[in-house]
N, C-alpha and C positions, 0 to 999 in steps of 0.2 A: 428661340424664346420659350420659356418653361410655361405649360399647363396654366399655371398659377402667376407667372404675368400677366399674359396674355388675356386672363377672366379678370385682371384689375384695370387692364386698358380698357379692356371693351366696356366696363361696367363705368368707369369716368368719361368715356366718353358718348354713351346714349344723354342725348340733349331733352331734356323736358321741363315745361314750365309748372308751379307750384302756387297754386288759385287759393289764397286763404278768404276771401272777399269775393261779391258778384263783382262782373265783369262783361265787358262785349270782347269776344276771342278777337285777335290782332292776327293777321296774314302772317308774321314769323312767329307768332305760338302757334296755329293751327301747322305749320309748316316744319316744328320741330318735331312732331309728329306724336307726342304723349303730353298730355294734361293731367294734372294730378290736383283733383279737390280736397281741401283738407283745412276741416275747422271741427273742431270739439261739441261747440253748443250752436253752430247760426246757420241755418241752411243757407246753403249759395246759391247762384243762378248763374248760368253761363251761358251769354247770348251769341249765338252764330251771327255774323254779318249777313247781308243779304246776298243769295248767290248768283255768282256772277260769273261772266269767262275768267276771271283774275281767281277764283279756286276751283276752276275746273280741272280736276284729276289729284282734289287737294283728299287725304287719308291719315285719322287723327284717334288716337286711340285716347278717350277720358276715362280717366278712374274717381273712384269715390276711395281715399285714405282714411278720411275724417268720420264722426261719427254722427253728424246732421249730414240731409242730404243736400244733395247736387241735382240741380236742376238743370238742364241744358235746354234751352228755348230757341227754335227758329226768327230770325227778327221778321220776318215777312211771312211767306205761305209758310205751310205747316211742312214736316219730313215728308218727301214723294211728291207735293203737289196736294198733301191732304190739307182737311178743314180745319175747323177749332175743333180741338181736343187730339189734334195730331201734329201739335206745334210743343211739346214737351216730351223728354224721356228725362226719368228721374232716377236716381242713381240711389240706393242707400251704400252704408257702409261696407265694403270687399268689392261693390258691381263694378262694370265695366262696359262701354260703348265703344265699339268703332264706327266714327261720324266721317262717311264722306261726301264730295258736291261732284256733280257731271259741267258743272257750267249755268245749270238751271232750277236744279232743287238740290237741298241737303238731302242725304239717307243715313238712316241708323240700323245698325246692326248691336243685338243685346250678346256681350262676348260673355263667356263662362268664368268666375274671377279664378 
């Protein structure tokens, strides 16, 4: 297989969903493993479910494509166990999050775009 196949398969075949609208994430979006926000003028929001043993060991990388931002909100406690004002990570335009859950809290990690 040449070079230049082989980077067309791989590239049709990473699986990711494409959030133009707020949302509560679904167990096979969080599970294809890359979210992409993307709207022009409406900031989004995107709400974690609440964590539970059913996404424990779940690792999901969101992007902000769009040029409003992307909210992503914990629907219960905050990211770790925190309070209010540790129940959002807000994405602007290029950012990027890796959001993952133990079973018991979500965590965020802010990635480099």
């Amino acid at each position: 297989m040449s070079t230049r196949n082989w980077n067309f398969q791989r590239k049709n075949s990473i699986k990711y969903t494409v959030k133009t609208a707020s949302a509560t994430l679904t167990k096979a979006e969080l599970d294809h493993g890359f979210i992409v926000g993307n709207h022009g003028s409406v900031a989004i929001a995107l709400a974690l479910p609440a964590a539970t043993s059913l996404y424990k060991g779940v690792e999901c990388r969101i992007a902000n494509k769009g040029a409003a931002n992307v909210t992503v909100v914990v629907a219960t406690t905050g990211f770790g166990g925190g309070s209010t004002g540790a129940d959002t990570v807000t994405l602007t335009q290029g950012d990027m999050a890796i959001i993952a859950c133990n079973g018991e809290y979500w965590f965020s990690v802010p990635a480099a775009a």
